[in-house]
N, C-alpha and C positions, 0 to 999 in steps of 0.2 A: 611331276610325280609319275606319269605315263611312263616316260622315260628309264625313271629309277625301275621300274618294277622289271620292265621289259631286259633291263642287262641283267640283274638276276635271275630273270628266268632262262635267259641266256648264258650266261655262266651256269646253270644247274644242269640246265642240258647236255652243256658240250663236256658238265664231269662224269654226268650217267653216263652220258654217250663209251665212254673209254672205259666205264670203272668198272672192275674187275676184282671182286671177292677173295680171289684165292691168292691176291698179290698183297695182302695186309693180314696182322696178327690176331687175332681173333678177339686181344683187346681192344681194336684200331677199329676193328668192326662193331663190339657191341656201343664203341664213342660217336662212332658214322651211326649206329641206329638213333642214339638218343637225339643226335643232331637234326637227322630228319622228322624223327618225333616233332621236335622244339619247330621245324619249319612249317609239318604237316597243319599244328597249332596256327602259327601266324600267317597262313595262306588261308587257313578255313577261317579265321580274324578278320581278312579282306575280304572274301568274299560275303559275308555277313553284313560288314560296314558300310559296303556299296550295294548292298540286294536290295534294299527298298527304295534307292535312287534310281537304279537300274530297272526297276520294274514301272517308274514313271516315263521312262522312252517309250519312242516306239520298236524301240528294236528287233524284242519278241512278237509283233504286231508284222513287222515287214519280215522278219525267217518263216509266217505262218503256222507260228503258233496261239492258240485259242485266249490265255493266260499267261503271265509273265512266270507262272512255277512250274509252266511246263517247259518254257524256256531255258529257263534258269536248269531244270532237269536234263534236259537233253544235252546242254553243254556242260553241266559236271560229271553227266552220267550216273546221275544219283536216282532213287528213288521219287514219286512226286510228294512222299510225302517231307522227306526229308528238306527236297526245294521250298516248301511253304514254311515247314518251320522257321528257315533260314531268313525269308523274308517277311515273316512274322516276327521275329527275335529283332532285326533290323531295325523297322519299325518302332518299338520299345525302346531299342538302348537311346534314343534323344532324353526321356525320360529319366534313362538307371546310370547317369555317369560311372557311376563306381563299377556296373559291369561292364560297360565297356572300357574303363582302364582296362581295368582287368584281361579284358579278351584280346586287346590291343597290343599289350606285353605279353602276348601269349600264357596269363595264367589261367585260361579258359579253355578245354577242347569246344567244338561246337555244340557238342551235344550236351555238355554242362552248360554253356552261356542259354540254350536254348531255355534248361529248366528253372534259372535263376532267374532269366528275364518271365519269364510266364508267370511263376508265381510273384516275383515284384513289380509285375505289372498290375498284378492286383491289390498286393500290400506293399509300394515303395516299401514302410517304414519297416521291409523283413527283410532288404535286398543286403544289408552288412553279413546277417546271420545269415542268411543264406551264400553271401561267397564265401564266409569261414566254414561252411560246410563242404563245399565244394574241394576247399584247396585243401584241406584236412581229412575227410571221411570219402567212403567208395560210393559210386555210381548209385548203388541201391538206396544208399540214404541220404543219397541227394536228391533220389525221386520222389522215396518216403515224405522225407520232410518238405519239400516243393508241395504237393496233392497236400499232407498237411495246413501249408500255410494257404493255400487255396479255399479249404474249407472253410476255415477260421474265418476266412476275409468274406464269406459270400453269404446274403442273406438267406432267407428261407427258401423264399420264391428263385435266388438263383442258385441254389442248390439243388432245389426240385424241379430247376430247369436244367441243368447239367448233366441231372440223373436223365432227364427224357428225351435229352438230346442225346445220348448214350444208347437208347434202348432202342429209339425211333432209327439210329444207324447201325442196328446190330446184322449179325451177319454171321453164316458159317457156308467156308469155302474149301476143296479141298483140289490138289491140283497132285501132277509127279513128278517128282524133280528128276535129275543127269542121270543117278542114278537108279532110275525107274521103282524109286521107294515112293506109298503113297503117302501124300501130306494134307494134314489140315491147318485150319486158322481159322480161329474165332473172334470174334468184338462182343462183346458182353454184358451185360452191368455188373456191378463189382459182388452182387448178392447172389447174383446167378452163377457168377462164376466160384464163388466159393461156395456153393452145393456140389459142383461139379468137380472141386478140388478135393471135398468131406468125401462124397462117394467115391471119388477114385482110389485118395489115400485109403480108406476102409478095405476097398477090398485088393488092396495092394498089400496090406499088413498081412491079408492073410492068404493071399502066392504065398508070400515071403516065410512066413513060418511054417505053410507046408514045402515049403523047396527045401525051408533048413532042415525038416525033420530026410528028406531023399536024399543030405550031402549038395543039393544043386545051389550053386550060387551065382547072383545075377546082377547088375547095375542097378539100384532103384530105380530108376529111369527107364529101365526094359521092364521091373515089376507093373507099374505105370500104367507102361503103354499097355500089357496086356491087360487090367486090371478095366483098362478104357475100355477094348474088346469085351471082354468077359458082361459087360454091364449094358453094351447097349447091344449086344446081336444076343443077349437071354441066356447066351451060355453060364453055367452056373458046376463049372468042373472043381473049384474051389468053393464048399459050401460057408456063406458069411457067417463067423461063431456071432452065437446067439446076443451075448453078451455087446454090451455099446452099439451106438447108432450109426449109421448111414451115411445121414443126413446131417451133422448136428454143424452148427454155425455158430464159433466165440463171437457175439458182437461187445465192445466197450464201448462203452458211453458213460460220459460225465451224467449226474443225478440230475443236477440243474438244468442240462441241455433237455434229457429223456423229458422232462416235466412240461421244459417251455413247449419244445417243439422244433429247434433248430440251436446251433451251436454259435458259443457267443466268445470274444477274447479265445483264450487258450485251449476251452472247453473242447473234446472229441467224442468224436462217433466213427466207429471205424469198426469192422470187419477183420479179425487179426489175421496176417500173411496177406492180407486184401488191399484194405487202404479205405480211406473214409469215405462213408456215406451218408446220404443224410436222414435224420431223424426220423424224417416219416418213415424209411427204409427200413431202419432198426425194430419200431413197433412194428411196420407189420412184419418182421419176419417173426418176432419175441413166440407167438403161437407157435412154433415149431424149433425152434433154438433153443440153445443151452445159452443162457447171455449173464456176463458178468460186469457188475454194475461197477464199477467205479466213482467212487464218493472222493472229490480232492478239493485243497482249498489252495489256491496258488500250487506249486510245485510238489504240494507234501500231498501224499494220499492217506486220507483219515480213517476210510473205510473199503470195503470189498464185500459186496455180498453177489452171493451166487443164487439166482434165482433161477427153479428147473419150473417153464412155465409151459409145457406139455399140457394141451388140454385131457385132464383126466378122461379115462376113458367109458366111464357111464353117461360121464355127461356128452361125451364125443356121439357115442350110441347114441343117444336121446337129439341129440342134435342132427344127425343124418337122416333123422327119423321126421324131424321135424320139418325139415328143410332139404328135400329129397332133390331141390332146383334151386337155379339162382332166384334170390327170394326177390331183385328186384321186379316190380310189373312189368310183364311182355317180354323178360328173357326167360330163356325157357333149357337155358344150361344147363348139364347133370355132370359133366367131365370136370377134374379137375377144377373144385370150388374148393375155395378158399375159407377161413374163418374169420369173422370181421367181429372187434368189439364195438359195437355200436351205440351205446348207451353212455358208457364211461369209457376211456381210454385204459387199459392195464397201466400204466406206468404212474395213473392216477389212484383207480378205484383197488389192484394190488390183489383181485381174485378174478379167477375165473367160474363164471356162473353161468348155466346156460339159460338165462334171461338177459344177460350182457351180450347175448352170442348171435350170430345170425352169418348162414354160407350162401354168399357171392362168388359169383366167376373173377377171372382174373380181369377182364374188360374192366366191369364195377367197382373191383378194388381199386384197381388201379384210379378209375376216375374220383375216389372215395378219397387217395392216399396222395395224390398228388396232384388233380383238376381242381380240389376245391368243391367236389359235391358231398352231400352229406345226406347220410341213409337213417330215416325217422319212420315212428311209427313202431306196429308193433307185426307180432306172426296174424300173418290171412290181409294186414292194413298196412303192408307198405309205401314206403315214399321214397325215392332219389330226388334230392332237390339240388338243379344246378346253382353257381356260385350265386347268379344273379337273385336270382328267388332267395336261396342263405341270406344271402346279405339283406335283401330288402326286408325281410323277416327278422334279422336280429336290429339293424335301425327302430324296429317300427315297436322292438321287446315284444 
């Protein structure tokens, strides 16, 4: 097999080697692209198929490298992260036969076998639907629907481990590229980033309609960028019209999931333009969101209600007033608190009262929303009870 591969890559070489663009017809050429397409395919097929064998030598161990995907990076020249996926994806296909037919005959790029193997590593029994995605529909919604079928597949607990393994790696970087333009890059959670998507678009809309009233016109993507400027250095040369929010976040969720508490079969929760998140996610952002409930029974949607659940603003007063700190004992937070229903869950009890209400930091919430502690008691007598304490207290009723 050594053998076979080695004269093809030898024959590939010695036609690059000669070949010469300007000596072929320009349909001779767009037939040479597709062909190398179709090869680039089944080169990134082998390397895939052999990356999780390859990464049981010692090979990468004797060139001195740390990890077999730094190995594997060096010799493609890829990114590391790309080399992981690759021997992640590897890995899996013993499992998904069908995606590896599939990548085998080249009807896989790598970056498609990568998304199909991940999410049916988690629900084999989506790996059909998910190659008819692939060979059929664009990139984007094969990512969509991959983070979909992942959702679906994963309990509570690893949901809300997904989300906190997500947060615990966040990150913002900025560096300069060739061009000496500066750049950033950010890792996120999917909530956080579409605040940051609502504020940007908001005050991009309105560049945009004051440029169109001067004649100036720009690529949405430069409204964007400046719109990013304008918001985090305070400049404020476009005043935001009054009218609509900032801030506002569509989240959809199925009725059933909001109620239990995580997503079950088909059900979703999902952040639109974003991609799913999970349940406890959704409640806690509902205090500050515009969220649209989705009522479906199998495939058919029965209902739609739009619930605007802004905590009104007397009771918002009354409540700052009340709770001027994080109300759990011995934090002593005033920045940036939060609104916790603590009494009833909104998606249960369906009002907001500020006897339901009570402002925690984000620490607290956080451990509220997805540690598994729970905030009892009432204003001046509070309590955070970790999981163990919870739990030994609902055993005992």
């Amino acid at each position: 097999m050594s053998a076979v591969t080695a004269r093809a890559v030898e024959q590939l070489r010695r036609f690059l080697a000669v070949a010469d663009p300007r000596t072929v017809t320009t349909a001779q050429a767009a037939a040479l692209v597709e062909a190398f397409v179709e090869l680039e395919r089944l080169a990134a097929a082998g390397k895939i198929l052999f990356a999780a064998r390859a990464a049981e030598s010692n090979v990468w161990a004797d060139a001195g490298h740390r990890t077999a995907s730094s190995w594997l990076a060096d010799v493609a020249g890829s990114s590391l992260r790309d080399a992981v996926s690759a021997i992640e994806t590897s890995r899996r296909l013993e499992e998904l036969p069908g995606t590896s037919d599939a990548l085998r005959s080249g009807g896989l790029s790598a970056a498609q076998a990568n998304h199909v193997a991940q999410a049916a590593g988690k629900d084999p029994t989506a790996e059909r639907e998910l190659l008819e995605v692939a060979t059929t529909e664009s990139m984007r919604t094969l990512k969509e629907h991959a983070r979909r079928v992942m959702a679906q597949a994963s309990s509570k607990e690893e949901e809300i481990a997904r989300y906190r393994a997500i947060h615990d790696r966040r990150y913002l970087r900025h560096y300069t590229d060739s061009d000496g333009a500066f750049r950033l890059e950010a890792r996120l959670t999917p909530d956080a980033g579409a605040r940051i998507l609502s504020a940007v678009q908001a005050k991009a809309d309105a560049l945009f309609q004051e440029a169109r009233k001067s004649g100036d016109r720009q690529r949405p993507e430069a409204y964007g960028a400046d719109a990013l400027v304008e918001l985090l250095s305070g400049s404020h040369r476009v005043r935001q019209p009054s009218t609509g929010r900032t801030d506002s976040v569509v989240i959809r969720v199925d009725a059933e999931a909001l109620r239990r508490g995580w997503v079950e079969g088909a059900e979703r929760c999902e952040i639109a333009g974003v991609g799913p998140v999970p349940v406890a996610t959704a409640r806690r952002l509902m205090p500050d969101a515009f969220v649209k409930l989705v009522i479906r029974e199998g495939v058919d949607v029965l209902n739609v209600c739009h619930i605007g659940r802004g905590i009104p603003a007397h009771v918002q007063s009354a409540l700052e007033e009340r709770d001027p700190a994080c109300v759990v004992p011995g934090c002593d937070v005033t920045a940036g608190l939060e609104s916790h229903h603590y009494k009833e869950d909104y998606a249960v009890c369906g009002t907001t009262r500020l006897s339901d209400l009570a402002r925690v930091c984000a620490h607290h919430h956080d451990l509220v929303t997805y540690g598994g502690y729970e905030l009892t008691g009432r204003p001046g007598a509070w309590q955070l009870l970790p999981p163990a304490e919870r739990f030994a207290f609902d055993d005992t009723g």
